[in-house]
PDB file with one MODEL, atoms N, CA, C and O in Angstrom:
MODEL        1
ATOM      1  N   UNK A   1      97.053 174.687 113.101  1.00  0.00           N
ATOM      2  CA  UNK A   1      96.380 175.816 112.517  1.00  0.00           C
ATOM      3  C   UNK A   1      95.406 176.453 113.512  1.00  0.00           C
ATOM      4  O   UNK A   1      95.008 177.606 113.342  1.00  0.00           O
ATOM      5  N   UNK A   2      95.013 175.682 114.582  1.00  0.00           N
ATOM      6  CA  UNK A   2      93.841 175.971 115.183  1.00  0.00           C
ATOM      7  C   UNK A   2      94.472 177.349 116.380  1.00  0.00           C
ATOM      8  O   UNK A   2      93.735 178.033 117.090  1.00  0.00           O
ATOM      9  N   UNK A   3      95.782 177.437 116.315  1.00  0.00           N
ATOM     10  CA  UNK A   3      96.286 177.870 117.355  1.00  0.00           C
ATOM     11  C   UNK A   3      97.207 179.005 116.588  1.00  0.00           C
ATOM     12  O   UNK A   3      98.238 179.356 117.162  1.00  0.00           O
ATOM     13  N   UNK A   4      97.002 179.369 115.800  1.00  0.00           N
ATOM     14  CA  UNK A   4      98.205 180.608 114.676  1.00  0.00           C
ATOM     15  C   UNK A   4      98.334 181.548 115.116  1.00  0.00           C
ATOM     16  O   UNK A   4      99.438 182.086 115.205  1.00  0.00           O
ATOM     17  N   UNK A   5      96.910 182.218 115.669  1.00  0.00           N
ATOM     18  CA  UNK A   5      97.174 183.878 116.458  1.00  0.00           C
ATOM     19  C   UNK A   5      98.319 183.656 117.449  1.00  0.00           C
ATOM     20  O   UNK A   5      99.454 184.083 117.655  1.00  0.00           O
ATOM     21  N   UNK A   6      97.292 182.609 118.053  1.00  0.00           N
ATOM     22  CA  UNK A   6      98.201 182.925 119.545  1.00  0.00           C
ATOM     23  C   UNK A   6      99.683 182.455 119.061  1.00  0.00           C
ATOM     24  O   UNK A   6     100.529 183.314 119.311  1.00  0.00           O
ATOM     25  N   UNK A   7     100.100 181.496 118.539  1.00  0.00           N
ATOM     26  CA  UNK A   7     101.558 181.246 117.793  1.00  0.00           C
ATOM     27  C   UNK A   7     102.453 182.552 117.615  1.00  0.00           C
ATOM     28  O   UNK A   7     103.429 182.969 118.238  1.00  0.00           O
ATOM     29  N   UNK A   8     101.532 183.173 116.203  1.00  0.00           N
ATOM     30  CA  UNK A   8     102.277 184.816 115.773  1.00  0.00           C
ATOM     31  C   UNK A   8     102.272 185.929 117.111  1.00  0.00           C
ATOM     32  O   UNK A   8     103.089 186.849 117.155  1.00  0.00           O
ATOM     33  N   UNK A   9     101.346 185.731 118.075  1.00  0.00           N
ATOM     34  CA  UNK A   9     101.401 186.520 118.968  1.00  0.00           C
ATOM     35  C   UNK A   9     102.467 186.360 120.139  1.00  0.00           C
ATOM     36  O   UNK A   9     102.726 187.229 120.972  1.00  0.00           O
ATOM     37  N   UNK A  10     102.984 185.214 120.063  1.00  0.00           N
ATOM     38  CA  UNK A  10     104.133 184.257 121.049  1.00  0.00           C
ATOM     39  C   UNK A  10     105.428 185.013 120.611  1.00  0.00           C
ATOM     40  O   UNK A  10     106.169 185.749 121.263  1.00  0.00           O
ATOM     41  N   UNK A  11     105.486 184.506 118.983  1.00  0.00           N
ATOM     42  CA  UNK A  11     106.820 184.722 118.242  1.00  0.00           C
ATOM     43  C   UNK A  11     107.175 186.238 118.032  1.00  0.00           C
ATOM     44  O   UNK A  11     108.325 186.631 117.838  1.00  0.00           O
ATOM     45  N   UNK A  12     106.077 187.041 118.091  1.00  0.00           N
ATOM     46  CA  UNK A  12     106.527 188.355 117.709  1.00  0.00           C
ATOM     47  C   UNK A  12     106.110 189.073 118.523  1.00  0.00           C
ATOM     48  O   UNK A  12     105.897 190.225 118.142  1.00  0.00           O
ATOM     49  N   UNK A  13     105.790 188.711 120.081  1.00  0.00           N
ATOM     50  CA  UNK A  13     106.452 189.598 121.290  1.00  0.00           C
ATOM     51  C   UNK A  13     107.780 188.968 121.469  1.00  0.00           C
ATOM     52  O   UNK A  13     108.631 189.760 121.872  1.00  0.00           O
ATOM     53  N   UNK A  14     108.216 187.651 121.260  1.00  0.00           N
ATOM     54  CA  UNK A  14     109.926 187.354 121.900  1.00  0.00           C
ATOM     55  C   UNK A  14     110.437 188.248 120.821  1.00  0.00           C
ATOM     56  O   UNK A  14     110.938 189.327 121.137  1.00  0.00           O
ATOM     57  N   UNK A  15     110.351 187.890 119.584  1.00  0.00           N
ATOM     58  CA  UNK A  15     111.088 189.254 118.861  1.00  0.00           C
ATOM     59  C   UNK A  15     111.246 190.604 119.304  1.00  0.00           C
ATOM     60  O   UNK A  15     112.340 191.158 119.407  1.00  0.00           O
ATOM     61  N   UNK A  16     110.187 191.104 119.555  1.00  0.00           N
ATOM     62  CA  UNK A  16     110.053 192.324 120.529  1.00  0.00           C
ATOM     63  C   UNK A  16     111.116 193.009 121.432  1.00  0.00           C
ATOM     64  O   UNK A  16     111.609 194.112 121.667  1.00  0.00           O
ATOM     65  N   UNK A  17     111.204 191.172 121.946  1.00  0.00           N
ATOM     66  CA  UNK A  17     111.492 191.737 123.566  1.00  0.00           C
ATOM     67  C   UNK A  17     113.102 192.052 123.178  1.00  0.00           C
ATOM     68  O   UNK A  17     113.623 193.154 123.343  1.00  0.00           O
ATOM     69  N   UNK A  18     113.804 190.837 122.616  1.00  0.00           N
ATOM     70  CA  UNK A  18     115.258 191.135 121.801  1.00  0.00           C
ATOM     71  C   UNK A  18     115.402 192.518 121.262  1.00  0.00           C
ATOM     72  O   UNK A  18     116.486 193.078 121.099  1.00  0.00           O
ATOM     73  N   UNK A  19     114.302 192.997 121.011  1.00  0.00           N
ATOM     74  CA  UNK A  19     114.999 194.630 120.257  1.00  0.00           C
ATOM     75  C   UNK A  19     114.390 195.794 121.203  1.00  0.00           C
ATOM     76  O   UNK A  19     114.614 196.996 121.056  1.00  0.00           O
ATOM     77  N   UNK A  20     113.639 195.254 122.125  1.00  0.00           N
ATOM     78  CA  UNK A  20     113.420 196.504 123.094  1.00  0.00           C
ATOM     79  C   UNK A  20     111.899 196.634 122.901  1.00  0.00           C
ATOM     80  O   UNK A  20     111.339 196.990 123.938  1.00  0.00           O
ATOM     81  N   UNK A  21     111.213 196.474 122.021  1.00  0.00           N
ATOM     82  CA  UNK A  21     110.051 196.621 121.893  1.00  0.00           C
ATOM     83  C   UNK A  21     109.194 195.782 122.124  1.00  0.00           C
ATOM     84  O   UNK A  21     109.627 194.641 122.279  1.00  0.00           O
ATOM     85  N   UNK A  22     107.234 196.046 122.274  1.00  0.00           N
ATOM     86  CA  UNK A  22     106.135 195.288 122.455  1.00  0.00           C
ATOM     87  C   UNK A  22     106.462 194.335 121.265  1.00  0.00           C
ATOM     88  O   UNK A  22     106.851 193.270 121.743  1.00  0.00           O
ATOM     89  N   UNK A  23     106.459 194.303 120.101  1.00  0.00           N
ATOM     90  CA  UNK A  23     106.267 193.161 119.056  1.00  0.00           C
ATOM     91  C   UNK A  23     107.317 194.128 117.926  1.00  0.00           C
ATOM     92  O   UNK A  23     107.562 195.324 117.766  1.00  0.00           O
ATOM     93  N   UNK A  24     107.737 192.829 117.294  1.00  0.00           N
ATOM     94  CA  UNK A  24     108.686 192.695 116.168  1.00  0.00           C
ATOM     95  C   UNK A  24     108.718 191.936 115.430  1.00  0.00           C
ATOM     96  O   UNK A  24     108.689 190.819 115.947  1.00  0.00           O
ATOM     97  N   UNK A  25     108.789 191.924 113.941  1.00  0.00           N
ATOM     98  CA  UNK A  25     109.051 190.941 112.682  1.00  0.00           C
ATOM     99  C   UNK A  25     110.213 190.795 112.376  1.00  0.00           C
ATOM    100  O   UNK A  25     110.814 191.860 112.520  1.00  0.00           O
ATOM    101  N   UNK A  26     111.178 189.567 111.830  1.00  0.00           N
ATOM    102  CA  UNK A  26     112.213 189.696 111.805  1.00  0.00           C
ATOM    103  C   UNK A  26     112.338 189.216 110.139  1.00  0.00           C
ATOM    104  O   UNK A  26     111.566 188.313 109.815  1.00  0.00           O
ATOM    105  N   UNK A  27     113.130 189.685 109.214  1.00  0.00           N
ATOM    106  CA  UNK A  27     113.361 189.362 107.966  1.00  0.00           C
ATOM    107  C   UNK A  27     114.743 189.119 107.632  1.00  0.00           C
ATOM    108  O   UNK A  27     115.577 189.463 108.469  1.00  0.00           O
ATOM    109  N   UNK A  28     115.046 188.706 106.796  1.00  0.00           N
ATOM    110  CA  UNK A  28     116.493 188.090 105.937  1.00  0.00           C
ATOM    111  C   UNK A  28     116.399 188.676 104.876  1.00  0.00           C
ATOM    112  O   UNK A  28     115.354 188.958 104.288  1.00  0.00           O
ATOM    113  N   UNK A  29     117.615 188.930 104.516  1.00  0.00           N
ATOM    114  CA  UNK A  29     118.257 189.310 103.051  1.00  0.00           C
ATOM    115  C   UNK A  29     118.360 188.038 102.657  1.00  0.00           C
ATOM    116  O   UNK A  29     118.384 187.228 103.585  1.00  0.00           O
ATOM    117  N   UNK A  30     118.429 187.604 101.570  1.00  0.00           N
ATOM    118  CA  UNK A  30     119.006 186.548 101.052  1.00  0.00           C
ATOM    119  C   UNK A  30     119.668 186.673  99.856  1.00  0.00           C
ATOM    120  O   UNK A  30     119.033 186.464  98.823  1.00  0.00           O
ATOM    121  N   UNK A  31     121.180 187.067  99.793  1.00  0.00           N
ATOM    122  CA  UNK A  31     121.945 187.471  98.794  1.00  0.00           C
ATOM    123  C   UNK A  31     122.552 186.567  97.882  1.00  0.00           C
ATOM    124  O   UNK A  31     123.650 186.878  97.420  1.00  0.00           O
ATOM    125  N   UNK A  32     122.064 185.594  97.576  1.00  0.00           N
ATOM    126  CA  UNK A  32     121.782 184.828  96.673  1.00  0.00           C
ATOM    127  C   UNK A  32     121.113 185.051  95.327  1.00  0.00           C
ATOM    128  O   UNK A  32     121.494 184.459  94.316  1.00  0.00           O
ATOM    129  N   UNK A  33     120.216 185.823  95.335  1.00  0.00           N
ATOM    130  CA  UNK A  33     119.228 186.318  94.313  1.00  0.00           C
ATOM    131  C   UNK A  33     120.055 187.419  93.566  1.00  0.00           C
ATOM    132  O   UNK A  33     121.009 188.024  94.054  1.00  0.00           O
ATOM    133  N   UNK A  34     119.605 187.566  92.460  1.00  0.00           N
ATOM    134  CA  UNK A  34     120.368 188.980  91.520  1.00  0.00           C
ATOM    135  C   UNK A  34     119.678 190.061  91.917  1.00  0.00           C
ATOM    136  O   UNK A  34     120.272 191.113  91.681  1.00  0.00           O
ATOM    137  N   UNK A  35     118.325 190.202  92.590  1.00  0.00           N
ATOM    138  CA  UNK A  35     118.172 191.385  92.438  1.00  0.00           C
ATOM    139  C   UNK A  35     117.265 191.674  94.104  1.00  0.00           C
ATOM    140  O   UNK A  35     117.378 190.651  94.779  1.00  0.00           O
ATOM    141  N   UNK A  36     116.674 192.473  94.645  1.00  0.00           N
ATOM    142  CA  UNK A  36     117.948 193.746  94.540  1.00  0.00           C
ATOM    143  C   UNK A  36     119.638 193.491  94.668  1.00  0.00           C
ATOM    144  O   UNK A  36     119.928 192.370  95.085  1.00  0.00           O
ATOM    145  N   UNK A  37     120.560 194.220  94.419  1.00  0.00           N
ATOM    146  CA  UNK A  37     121.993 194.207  94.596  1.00  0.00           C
ATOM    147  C   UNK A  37     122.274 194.914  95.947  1.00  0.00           C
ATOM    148  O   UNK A  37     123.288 194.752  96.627  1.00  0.00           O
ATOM    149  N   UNK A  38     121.176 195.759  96.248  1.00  0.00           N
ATOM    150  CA  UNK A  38     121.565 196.919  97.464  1.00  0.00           C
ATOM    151  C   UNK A  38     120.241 196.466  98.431  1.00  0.00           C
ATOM    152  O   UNK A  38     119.161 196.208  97.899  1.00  0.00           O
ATOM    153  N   UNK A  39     120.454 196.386 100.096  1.00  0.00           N
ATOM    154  CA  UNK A  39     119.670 196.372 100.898  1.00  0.00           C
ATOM    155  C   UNK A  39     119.037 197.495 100.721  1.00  0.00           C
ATOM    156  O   UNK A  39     119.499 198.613 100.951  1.00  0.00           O
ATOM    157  N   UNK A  40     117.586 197.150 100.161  1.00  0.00           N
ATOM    158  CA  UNK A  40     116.617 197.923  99.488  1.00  0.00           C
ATOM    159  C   UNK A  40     116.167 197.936 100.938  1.00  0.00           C
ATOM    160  O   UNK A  40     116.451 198.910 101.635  1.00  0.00           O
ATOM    161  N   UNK A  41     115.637 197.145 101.322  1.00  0.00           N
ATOM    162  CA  UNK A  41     114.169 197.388 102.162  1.00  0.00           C
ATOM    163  C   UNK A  41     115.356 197.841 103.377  1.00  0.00           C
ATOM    164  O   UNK A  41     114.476 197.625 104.210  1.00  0.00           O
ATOM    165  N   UNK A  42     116.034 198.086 103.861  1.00  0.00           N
ATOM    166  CA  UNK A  42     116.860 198.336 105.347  1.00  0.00           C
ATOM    167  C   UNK A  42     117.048 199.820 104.701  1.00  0.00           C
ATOM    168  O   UNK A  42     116.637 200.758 105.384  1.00  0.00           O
ATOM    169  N   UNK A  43     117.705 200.133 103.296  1.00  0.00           N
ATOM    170  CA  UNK A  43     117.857 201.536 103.288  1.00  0.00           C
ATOM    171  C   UNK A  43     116.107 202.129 103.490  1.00  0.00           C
ATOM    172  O   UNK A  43     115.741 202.804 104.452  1.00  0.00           O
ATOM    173  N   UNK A  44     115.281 201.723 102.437  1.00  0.00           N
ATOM    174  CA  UNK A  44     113.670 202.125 102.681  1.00  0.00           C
ATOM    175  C   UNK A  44     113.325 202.489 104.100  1.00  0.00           C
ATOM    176  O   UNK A  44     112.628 203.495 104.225  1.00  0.00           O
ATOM    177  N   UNK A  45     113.664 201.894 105.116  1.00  0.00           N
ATOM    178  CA  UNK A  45     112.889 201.317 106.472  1.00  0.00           C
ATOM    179  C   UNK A  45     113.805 201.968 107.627  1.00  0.00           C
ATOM    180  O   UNK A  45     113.698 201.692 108.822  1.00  0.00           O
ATOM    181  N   UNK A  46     114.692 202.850 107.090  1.00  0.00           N
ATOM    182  CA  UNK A  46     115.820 202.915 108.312  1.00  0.00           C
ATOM    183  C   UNK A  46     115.664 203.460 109.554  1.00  0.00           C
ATOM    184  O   UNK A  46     116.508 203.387 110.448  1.00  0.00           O
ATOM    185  N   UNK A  47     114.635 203.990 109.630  1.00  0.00           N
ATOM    186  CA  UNK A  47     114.076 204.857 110.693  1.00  0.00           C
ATOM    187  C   UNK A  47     113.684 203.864 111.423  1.00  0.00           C
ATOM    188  O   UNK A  47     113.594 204.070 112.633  1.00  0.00           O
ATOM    189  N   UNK A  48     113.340 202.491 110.872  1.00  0.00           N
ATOM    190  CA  UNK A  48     112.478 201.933 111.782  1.00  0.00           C
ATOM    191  C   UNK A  48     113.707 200.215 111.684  1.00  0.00           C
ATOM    192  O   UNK A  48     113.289 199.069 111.851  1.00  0.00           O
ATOM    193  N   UNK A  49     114.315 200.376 111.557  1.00  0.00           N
ATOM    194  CA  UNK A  49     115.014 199.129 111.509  1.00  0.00           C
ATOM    195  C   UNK A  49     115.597 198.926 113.135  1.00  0.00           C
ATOM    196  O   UNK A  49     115.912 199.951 113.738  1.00  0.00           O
ATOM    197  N   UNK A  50     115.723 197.694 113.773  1.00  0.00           N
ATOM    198  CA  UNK A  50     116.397 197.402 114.968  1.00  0.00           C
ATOM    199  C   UNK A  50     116.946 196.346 114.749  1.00  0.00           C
ATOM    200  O   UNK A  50     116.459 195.364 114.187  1.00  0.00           O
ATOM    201  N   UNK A  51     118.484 196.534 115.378  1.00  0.00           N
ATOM    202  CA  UNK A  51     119.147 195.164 115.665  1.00  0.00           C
ATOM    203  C   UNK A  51     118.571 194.698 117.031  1.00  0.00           C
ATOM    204  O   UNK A  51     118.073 195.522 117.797  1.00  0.00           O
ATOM    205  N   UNK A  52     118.654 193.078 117.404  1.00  0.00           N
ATOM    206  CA  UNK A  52     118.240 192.533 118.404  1.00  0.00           C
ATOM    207  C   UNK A  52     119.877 192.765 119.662  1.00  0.00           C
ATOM    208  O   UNK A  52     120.995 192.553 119.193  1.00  0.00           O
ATOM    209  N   UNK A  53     119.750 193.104 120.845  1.00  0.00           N
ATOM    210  CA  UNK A  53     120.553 193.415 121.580  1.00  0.00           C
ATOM    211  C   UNK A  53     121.148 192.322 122.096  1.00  0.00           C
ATOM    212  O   UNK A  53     122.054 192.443 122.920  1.00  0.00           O
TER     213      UNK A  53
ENDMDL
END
């Protein structure tokens, strides 16, 4: 715990670097669940969505 920034700051420049950018979050669908039925948050976000290269 003593070390979390710097952790999240590790993990989400390598994310980053995979999609071209300074920092990145990476999320899952998990289509398992009933609801949403439709990639809500990717249609919401599309402007800003990146695949990792």
């Amino acid at each position: 715990m003593d070390d979390y920034i710097v952790t999240m700051e590790e993990w989400t420049r390598s994310r980053g670097r995979l999609c071209g950018v300074e920092w990145a979050e990476g999320f899952r669908q998990y289509e398992g669940h009933g609801y949403p039925r439709t990639p809500l948050l990717q249609e919401l976000l599309a402007d800003h969505v990146r695949v990792p290269v």
